[in-house]
C-alpha positions in Angstrom: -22.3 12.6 -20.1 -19.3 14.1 -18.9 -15.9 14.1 -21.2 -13.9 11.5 -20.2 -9.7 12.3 -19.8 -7.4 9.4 -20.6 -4.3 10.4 -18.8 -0.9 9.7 -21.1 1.7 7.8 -19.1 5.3 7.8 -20.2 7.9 5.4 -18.4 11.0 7.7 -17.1 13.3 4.3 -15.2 13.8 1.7 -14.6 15.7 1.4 -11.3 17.6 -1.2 -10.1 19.4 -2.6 -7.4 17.3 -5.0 -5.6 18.8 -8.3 -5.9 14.9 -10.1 -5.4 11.5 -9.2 -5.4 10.4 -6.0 -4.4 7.2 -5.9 -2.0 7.3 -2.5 -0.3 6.7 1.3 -1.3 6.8 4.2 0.6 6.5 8.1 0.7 5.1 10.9 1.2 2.3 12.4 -1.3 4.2 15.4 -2.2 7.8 14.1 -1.6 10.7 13.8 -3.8 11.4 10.3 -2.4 10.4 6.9 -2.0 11.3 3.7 -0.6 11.3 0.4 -1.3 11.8 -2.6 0.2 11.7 -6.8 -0.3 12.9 -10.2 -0.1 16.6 -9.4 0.2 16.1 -7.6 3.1 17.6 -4.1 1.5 15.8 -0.6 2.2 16.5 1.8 -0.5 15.6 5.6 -1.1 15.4 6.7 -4.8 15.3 10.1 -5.8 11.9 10.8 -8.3 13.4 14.1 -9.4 16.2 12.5 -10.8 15.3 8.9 -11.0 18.0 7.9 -13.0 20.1 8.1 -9.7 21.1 5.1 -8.4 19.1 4.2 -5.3 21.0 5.1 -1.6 20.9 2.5 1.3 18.8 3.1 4.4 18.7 -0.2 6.2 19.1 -3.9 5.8 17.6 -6.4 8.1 18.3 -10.0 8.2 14.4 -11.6 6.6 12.8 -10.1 3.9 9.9 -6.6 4.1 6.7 -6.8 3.2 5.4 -3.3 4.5 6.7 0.5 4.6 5.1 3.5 6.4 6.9 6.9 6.0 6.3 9.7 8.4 7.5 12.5 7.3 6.4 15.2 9.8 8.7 13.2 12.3 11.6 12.2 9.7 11.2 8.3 10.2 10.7 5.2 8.0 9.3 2.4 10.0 10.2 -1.1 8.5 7.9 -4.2 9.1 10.6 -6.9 9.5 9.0 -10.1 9.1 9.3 -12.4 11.7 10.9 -10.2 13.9 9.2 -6.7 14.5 9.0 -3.5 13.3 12.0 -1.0 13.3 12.1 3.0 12.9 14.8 4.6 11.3 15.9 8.2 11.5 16.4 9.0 7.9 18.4 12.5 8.5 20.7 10.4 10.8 20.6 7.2 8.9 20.2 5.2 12.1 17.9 2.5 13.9 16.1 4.5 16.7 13.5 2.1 18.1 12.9 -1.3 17.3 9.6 -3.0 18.7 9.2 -7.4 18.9 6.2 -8.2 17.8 4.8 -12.5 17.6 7.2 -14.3 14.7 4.9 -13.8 12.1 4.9 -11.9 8.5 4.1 -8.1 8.6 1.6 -7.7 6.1 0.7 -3.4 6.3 1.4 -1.0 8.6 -0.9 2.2 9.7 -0.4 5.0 11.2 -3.3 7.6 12.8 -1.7 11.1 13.4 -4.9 12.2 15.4 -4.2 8.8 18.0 -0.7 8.7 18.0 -0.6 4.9 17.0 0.7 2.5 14.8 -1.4 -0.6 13.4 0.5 -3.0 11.9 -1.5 -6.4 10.3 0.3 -9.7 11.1 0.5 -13.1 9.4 -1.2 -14.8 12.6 -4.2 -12.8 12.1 -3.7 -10.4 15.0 -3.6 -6.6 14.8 -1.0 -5.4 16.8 -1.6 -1.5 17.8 1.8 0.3 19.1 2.3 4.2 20.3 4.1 6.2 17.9 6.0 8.3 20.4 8.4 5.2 20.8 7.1 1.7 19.0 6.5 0.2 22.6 3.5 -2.5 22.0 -0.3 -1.4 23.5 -2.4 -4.2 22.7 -2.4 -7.6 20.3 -5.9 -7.4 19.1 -6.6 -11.6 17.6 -9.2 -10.6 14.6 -9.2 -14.1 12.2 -7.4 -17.3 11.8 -5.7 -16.3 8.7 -3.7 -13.3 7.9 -4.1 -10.2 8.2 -3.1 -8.3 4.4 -3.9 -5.1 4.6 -5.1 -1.8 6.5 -6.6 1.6 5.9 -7.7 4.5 8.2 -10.7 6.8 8.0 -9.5 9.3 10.8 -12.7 11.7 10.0 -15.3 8.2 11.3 -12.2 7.0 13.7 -12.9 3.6 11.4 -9.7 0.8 10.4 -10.6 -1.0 7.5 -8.4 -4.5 7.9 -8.5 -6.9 4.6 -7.5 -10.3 5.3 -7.3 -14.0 4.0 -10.5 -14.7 5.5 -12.2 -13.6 2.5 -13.7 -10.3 4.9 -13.0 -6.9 5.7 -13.6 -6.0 9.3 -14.3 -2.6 10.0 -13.0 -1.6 13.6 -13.3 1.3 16.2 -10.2 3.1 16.4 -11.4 4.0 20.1 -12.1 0.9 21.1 -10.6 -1.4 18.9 -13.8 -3.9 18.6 -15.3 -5.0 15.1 -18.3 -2.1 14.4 -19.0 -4.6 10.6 -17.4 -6.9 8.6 -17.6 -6.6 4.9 -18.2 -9.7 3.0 -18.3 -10.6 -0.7 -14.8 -11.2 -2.0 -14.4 -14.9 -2.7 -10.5 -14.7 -1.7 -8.0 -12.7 0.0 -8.2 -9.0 0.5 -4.8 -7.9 -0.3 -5.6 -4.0 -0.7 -7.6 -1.8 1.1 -8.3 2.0 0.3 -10.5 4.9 0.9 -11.3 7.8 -1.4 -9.7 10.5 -0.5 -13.1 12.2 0.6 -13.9 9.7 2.3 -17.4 8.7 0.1 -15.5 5.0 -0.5 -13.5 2.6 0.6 -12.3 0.4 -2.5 -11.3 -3.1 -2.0 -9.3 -6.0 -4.2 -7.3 -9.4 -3.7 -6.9 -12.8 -5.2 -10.5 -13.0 -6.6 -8.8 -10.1 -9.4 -12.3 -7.7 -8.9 -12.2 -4.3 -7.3 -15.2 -3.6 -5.6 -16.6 -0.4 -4.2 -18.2 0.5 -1.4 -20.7 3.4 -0.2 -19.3 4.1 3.3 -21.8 6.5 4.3 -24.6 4.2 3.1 -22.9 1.5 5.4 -20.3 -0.3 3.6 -22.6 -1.2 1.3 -21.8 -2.4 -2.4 -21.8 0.5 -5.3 -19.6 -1.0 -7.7 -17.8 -4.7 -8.4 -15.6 -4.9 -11.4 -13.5 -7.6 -13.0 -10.2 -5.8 -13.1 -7.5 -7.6 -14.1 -6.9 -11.1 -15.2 -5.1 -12.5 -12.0 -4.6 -11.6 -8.4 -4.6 -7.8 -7.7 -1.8 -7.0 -5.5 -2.3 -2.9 -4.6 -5.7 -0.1 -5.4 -4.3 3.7 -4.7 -6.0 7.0 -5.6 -3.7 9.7 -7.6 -3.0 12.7 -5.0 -5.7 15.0 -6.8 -8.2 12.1 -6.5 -9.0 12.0 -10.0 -8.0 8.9 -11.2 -7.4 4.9 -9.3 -4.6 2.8 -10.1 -4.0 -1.3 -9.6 -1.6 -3.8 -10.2 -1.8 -7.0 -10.7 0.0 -10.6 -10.9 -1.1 -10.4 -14.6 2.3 -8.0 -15.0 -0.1 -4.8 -15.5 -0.6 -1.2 -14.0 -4.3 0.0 -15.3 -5.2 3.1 -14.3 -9.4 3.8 -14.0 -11.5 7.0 -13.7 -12.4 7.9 -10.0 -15.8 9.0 -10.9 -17.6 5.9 -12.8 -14.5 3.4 -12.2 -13.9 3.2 -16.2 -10.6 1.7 -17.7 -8.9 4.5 -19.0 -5.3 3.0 -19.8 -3.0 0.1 -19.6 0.5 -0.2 -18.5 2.0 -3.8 -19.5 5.6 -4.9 -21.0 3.7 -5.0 -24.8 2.9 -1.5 -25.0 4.8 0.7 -22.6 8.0 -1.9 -21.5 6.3 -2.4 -18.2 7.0 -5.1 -15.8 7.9 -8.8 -17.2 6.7 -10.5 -13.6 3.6 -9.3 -11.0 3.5 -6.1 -10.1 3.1 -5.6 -6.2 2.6 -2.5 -4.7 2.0 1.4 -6.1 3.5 4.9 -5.0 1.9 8.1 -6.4 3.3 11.5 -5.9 2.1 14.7 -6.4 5.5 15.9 -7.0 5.3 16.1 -11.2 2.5 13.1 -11.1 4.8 10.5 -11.0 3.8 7.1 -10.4 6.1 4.6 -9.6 5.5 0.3 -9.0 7.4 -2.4 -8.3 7.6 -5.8 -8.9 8.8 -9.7 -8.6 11.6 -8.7 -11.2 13.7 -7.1 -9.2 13.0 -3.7 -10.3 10.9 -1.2 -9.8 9.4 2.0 -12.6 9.0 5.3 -12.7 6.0 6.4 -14.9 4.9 10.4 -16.1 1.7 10.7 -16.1 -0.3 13.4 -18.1 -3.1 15.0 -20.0 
């Protein structure tokens, strides 16, 4: 059996600002920044090289932000505004550049597929609503389910979406043709987090029902692993940039982060033992940039954690 590493994780900040919960993270994997967003409407960047900065201003918007997606290669920071429609901002010129309406419904996750050119952004109505990145203007409304859709992922090597949704399923689509190629069962709630390993061999699933579950892409979606993760709703599953390790977060006020190779617990980040979150913590940026990891939560604020040998 191999030796198994339990990474140390030291919190650096807390940052502050938000005046309501924060729901939204966003950056690149080997960038200096993120961004957050929430109910107050605010878009903030925070700087993780110096997180004891105070955060800088990007946008506001009238409702409150569920989802983020960062491009760096083209310099924008496209907002889903709930109810209204996603936005792109120029982030060197601070300024709205396009601005999309989409159906008046929450905006759940957005996507974005380098090798199409498109945007896919999951809607509250249960449609998937598929944009061209050159300029946000709408392609198709794709209905999927009755009930919302929570969460995407892309696998751009099998041209494959994954979509999580409160229907209990994950539907697999086509990215050429946008029709269902599968739809996963086996949760017994909603799917609020959807992610592949970074080679591809997985895509790693959680929501309501608190298990993250594991499934063998190659071998057809089906189920490798299911594990009773955390104690309430599991809100976010990312990989760590060298693919070692997998982190979630949870309603129960916890980070835990887990080995990538067997999916064992490996350590605990709560408010008893490392001054964590007080409230549920909602969403999960790693960088590569010094291995910092950084969540956010219903309190207001969100953490920047070391993490280490």
């Amino acid at each position: 059996m191999s030796t198994l590493f339990r990474p140390q994780a030291e919190k650096l900040a807390t940052l502050t600002g938000h005046r309501d919960c924060v729901y939204a993270l966003a950056g690149a994997p080997d960038s200096t920044s993120v961004y957050s967003a929430g109910t107050d409407g605010f878009v903030v960047e925070w700087d993780l090289e110096n997180p004891e900065r105070d955060g800088e201003l990007v946008a506001r918007v009238e409702n409150s932000v569920y989802a983020l997606k960062y491009l760096p290669e083209r310099g924008l920071l496209l907002i889903g505004h709930n109810f209204q429609g996603v936005q792109a901002i120029d982030l060197k010129a601070r300024q709205l550049i396009f601005a999309t309406a989409l159906p008046p419904a929450a905006i759940f996750d957005i996507a974005y597929s380098e090798s199409r050119q498109r945007v896919y952004v999951a809607l509250g109505n249960g449609t998937l609503a598929v944009l061209h990145a050159a300029d946000l203007s709408l392609e198709h409304l794709v209905p999927l389910s009755h009930k919302s859709l929570r969460c995407l992922i892309l696998h751009e090597e099998r041209q494959e979406l994954a979509i999580g949704g409160s229907d209990h399923l994950v539907h697999i689509l086509d990215l050429e043709t946008l029709t269902p190629k599968q739809v996963i069962p086996g949760a017994t709630s909603s799917v609020f987090s959807v992610c592949y390993s970074p080679d591809g061999r997985y895509l790693l699933t959680a929501g309501r029902d608190a298990h993250l579950r594991v499934w063998d892409v190659a071998a057809g979606y089906t189920e490798h692993l299911s594990v009773v993760a955390h104690l309430f709703a599991i809100n976010h599953v990312i990989y760590s940039p060298d693919g070692r390790y997998v982190a979630t977060c949870s309603m129960d006020k916890s980070i835990k982060l887990w080995d990538a190779t067997g999916f064992r617990l490996l350590r605990v980040l709560d408010r008893a033992r490392h001054a964590g979150h007080g409230t549920s913590v909602n969403k999960l940026f790693w960088s590569a940039h010094r291995n910092r990891l950084v969540s956010c939560s219903d309190d207001r604020t969100l953490a920047v954690w070391q993490v280490s040998e």
